[in-house]
C-alpha positions in Angstrom: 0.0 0.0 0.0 1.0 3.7 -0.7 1.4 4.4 3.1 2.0 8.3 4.5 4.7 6.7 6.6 6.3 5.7 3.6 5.8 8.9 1.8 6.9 11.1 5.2 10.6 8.8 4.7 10.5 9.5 0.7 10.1 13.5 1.3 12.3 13.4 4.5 15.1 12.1 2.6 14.3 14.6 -0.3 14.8 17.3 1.7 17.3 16.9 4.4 21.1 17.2 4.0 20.9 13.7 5.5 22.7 10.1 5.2 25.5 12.0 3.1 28.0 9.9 4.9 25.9 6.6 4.2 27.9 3.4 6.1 30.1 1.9 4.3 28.7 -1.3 3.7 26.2 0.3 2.4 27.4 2.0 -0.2 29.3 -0.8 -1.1 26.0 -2.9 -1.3 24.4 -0.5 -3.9 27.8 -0.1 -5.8 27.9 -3.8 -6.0 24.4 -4.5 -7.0 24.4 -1.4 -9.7 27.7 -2.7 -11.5 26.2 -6.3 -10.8 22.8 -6.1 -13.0 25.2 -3.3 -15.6 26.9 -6.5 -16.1 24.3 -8.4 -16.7 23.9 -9.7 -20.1 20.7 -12.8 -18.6 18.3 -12.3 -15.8 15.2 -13.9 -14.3 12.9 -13.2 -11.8 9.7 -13.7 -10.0 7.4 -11.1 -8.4 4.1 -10.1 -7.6 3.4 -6.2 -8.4 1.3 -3.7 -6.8 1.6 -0.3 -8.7 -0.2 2.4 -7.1 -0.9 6.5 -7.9 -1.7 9.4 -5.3 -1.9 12.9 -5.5 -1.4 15.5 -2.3 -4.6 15.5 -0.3 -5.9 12.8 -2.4 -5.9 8.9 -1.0 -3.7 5.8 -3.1 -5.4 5.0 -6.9 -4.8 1.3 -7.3 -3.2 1.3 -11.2 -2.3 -2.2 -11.3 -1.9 -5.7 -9.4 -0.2 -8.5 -11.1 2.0 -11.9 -11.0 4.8 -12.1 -12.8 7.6 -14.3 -14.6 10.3 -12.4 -16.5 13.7 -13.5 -18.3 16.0 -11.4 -20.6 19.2 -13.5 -22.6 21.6 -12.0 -25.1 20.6 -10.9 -28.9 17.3 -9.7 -27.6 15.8 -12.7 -26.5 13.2 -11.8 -23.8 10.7 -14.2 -21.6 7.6 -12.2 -19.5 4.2 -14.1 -18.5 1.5 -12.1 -16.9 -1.3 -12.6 -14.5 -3.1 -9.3 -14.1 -5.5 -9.2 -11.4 -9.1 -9.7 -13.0 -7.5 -10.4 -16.2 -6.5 -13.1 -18.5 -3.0 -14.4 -18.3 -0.9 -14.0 -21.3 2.9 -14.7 -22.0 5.4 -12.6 -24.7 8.1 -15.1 -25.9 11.1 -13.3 -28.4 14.0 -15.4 -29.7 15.7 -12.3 -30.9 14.2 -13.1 -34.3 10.7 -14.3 -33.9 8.2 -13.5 -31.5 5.2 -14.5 -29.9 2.2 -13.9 -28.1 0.0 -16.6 -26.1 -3.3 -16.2 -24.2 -3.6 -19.7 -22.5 -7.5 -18.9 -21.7 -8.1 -18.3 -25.2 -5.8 -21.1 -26.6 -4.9 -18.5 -29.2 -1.5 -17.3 -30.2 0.5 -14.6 -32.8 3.7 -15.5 -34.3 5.6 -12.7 -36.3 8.7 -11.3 -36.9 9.9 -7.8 -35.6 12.1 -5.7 -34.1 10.8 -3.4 -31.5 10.7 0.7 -31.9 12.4 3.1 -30.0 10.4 3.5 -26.4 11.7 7.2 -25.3 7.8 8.2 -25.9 7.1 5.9 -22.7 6.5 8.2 -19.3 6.5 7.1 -15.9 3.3 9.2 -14.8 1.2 6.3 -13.9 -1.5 8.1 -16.0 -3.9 5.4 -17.7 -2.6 3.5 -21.0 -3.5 0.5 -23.0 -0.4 -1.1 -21.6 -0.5 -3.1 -18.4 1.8 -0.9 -16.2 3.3 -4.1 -14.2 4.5 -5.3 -17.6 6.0 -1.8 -18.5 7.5 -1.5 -15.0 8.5 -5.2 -15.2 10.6 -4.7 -17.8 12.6 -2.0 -16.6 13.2 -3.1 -13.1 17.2 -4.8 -13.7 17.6 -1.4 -16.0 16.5 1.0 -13.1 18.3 -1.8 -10.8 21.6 -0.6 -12.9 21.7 2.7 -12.5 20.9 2.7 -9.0 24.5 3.9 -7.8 24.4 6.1 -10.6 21.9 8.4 -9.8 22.2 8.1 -6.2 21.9 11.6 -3.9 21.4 9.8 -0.7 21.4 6.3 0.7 20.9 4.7 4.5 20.0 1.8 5.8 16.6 1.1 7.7 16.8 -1.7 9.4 15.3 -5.2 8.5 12.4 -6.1 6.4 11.1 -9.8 6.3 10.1 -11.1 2.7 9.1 -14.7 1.5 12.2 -15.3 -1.0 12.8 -18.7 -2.7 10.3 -20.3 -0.8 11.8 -19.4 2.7 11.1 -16.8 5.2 13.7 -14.3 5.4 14.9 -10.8 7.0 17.1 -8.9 4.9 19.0 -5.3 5.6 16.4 -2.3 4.2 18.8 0.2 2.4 16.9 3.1 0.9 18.0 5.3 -1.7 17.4 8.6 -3.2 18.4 9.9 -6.2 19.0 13.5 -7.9 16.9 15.3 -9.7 16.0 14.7 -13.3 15.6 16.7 -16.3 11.7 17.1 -15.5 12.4 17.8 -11.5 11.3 14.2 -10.3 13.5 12.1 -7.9 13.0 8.4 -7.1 13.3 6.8 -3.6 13.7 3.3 -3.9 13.8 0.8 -1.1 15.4 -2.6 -1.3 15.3 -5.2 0.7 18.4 -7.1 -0.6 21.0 -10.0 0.8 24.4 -7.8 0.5 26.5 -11.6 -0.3 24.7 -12.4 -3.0 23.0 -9.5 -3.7 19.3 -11.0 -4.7 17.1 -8.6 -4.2 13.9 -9.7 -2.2 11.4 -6.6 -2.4 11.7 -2.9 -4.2 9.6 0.0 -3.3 10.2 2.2 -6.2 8.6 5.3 -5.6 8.6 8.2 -8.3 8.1 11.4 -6.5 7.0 14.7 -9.2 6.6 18.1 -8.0 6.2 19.5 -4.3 3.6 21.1 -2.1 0.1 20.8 -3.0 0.8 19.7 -6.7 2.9 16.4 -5.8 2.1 13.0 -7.1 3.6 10.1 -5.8 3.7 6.8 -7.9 4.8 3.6 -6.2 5.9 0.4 -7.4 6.0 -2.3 -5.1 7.9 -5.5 -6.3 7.9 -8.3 -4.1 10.5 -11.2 -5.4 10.0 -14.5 -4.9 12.7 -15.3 -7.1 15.6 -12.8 -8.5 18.7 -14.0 -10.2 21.5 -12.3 -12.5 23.4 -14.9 -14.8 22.7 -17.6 -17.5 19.0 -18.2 -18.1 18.3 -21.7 -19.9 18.1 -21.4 -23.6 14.3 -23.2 -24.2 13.2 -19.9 -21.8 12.8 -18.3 -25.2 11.5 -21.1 -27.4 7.7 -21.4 -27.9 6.2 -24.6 -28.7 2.3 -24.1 -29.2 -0.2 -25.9 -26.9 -2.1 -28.7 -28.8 -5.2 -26.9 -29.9 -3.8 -23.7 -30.1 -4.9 -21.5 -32.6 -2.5 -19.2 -35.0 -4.5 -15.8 -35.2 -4.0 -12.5 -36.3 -3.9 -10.8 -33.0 -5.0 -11.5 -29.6 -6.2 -9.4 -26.7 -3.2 -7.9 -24.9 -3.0 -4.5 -23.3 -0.9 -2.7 -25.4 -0.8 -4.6 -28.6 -0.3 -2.7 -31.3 -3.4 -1.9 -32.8 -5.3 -3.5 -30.4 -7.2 -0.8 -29.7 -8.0 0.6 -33.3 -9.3 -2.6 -34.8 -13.0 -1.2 -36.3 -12.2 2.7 -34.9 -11.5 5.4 -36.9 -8.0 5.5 -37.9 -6.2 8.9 -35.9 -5.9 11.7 -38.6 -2.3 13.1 -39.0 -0.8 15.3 -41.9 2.9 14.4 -42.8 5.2 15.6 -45.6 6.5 13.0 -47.9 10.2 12.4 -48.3 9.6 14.3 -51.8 7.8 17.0 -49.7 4.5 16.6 -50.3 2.0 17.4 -47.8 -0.5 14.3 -47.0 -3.7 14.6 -44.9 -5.2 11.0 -43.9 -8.7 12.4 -43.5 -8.5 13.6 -47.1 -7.9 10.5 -48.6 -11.2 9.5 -47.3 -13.1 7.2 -50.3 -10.1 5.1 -51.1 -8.6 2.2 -48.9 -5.1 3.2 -47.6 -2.4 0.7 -46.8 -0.2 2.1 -44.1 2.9 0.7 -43.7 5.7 1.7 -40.7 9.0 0.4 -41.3 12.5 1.1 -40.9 16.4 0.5 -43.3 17.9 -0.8 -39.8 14.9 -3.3 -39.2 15.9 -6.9 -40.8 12.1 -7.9 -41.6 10.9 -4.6 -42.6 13.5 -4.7 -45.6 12.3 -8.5 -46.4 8.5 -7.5 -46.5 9.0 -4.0 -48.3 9.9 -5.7 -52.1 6.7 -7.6 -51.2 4.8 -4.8 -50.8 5.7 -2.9 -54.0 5.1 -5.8 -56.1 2.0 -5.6 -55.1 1.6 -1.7 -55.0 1.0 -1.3 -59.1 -1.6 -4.2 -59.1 -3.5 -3.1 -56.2 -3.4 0.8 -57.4 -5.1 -0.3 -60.4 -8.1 -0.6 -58.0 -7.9 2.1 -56.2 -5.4 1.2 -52.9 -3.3 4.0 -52.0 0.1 2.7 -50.3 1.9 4.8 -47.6 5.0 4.3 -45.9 6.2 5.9 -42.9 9.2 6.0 -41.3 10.7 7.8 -38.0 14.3 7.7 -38.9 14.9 11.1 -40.7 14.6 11.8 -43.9 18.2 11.6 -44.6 18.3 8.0 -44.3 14.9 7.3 -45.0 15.5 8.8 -48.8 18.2 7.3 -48.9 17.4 3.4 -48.4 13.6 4.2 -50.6 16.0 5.2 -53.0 18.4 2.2 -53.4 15.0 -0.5 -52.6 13.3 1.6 -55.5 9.9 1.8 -53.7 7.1 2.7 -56.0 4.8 4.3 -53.0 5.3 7.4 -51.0 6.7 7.1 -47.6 5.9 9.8 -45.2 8.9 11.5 -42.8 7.7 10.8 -39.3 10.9 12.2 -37.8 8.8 13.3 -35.1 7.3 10.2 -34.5 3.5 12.3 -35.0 1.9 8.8 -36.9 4.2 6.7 -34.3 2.3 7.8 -31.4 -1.0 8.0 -32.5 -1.1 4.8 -33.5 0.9 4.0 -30.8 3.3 1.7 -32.8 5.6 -0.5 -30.6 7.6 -3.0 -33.5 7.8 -2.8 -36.9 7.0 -3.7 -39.9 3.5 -3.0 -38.8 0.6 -2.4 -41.5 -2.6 -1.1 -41.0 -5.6 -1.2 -43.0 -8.1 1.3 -43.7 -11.1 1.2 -46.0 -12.5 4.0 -47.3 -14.8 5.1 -44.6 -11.7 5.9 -42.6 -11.7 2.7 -40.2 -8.9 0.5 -39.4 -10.4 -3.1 -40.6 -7.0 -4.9 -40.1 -3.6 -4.6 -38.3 -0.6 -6.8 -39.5 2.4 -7.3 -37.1 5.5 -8.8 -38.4 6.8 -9.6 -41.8 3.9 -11.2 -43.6 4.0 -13.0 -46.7 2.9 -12.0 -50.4 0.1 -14.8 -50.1 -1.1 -13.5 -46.2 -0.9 -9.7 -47.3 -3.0 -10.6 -50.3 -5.4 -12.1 -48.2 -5.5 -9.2 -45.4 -6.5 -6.9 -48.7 -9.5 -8.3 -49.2 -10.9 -7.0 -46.2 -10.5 -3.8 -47.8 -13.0 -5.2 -50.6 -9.8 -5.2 -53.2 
């Protein structure tokens, strides 16, 4: 819970000159642990998470309660099943090439191939998304973790907190930390409750404090471990083998999936210059199906799917399909790679990443189809063939 003991501590330590001559094991113990999980290149961990919100003068907004299982190997491989409270479990499996996503309630799966996008739109204002925030804050827990010593202002140590940790009862030294200020004025206190030999970490209160007075807001991220481990995590972690019965589908239900929440909406309006410089306005191409495509020159399946696509741009033009591209890596290098490939379609210069957020793209390639009333009747994630992007066309009537 977000308790005002808690919070007192958090804006204590803010704003006192105090614990500037921390003990020494203590530094030690966050030095350790920061260059530990920096040098991690595999990790795994188990926890159940409790993420909550509060304004000044306002009680705790419960945001999020979830279990979960997460794992991270070399070349991108990642590993994260989640049980949010009230929710269907589902599990994200990448290899580093191909990845996957599996709702066991459903017996339904995706498999595709892409990269992931850039994620310095993310914020960590607890403010309401499509994403499950335990799976957002999951995933940057052995980041955070890294830079702990890093960032550090402050640091103490509090005592003993007890924690359930590999299936035993245990009570580990409570080091607390502050850290300075950021670029936007917000601090972090962050309380672990870690073993300094081995340096598992048993529980994290992350607390993300923003602004002061009456216009503070507190969000807190309780993680408590039941299993937390730097090192080698066993290859078949990042292997999917589908469930007999399990169905291959387009997309599944997933907070956050791209497109999730556009399927059958109207597709966000934008206006974008081309790399040519010509000024396009979605809304005005209302009447004729569009094909929106986001893709990349660094991403290995975009440049495998694009050929695909303009063979079939002058075939499907015929009938009326306008084909856009866009692409968030400047026009620079965007001209430059549209150039060599010889695409026949206009791609749109998203430098500023306008199309990226609205449509709140997360990998790439990622298509989305529009029919000519203006709503998006199908999203496609991953490299697709020339047979299955044929198909997804006809739901555009083509």
């Amino acid at each position: 819970m977000l308790k005002s003991r808690i919070i007192h501590i958090a804006l204590g330590l803010l704003g006192a000159a105090v614990c500037r001559s921390a003990p020494v094991d203590v530094v030690k113990t966050i030095q350790s642990l920061g260059e530990r999980c920096r040098a991690a290149r595999e990790y795994a961990f188990e926890a159940e998470f409790l993420i909550q919100a509060q304004k000044a003068g306002s009680p705790p907004r419960l945001l999020s309660r979830a279990k979960v299982e997460a794992a991270a190997g070399e070349g991108g491989k990642t590993y994260l099943r989640m049980e949010p409270e009230g929710k269907d479990a589902y599990v994200l499996i990448s290899d580093g090439q191909k990845s996957w996503a599996f709702v066991p309630k459903l017996k339904q799966y995706t498999e595709e191939e892409a990269v992931a996008t850039a994620t310095e739109d993310d914020d960590e204002s607890g403010s309401d998304s499509e994403r499950d925030l335990a799976e957002k804050f999951a995933r940057l827990i052995v980041p955070t973790l890294a830079q702990i010593d890093k960032t550090a202002a402050a640091a103490d140590i509090a005592g003993e907190a007890e924690a359930k940790f590999e299936k035993k009862r245990v009570r580990l030294p409570l080091l607390r930390v502050v850290s300075h200020s950021d670029e936007s004025k917000a601090r972090t206190f962050v309380q672990l409750a870690v073993d300094p030999d081995t340096l598992r970490v048993a529980r994290m209160i992350w607390s993300i404090i923003q602004g002061d007075g009456a216009g503070r807001t507190i969000l807190q991220v309780n993680a408590d471990f039941t299993s937390f481990r730097t090192g080698p995590v066993p290859p078949e972690t990042f292997r999917f083998d589908p469930p007999k019965n399990a169905k291959l589908v387009d997309s599944v239900p997933i907070p956050g999936q791209t497109g999730s929440f556009l399927l059958n909406q109207d597709a966000p309006d934008f206006e974008l210059k081309t790399l040519d410089g010509e000024k396009i306005r979605l809304s005005e191409l209302r009447g004729k199906p569009v094909l929106l495509s986001f893709w990349a020159s660094w991403c290995p399946p975009c440049r495998r799917e694009l050929p695909e696509l303009a063979a079939l741009h002058d075939e499907y033009r015929r009938k009326g399909l306008v084909m856009l591209g866009d692409n968030d890596e400047g026009k620079g290098n965007a001209r430059n790679y549209a150039d060599k490939a010889l695409l026949p379609f206009p791609t749109l210069d998203d430098s500023g990443r306008k199309a990226h957020k609205l449509y709140r793209v997360q990998s790439i390639p990622t298509v989305f189809l529009i029919d000519k009333d203006g709503k998006i009747v199908r999203f496609l994630r991953g490299g697709k063939s020339p047979d299955s992007l044929r198909a997804a066309l006809g739901s555009l009537g083509l």
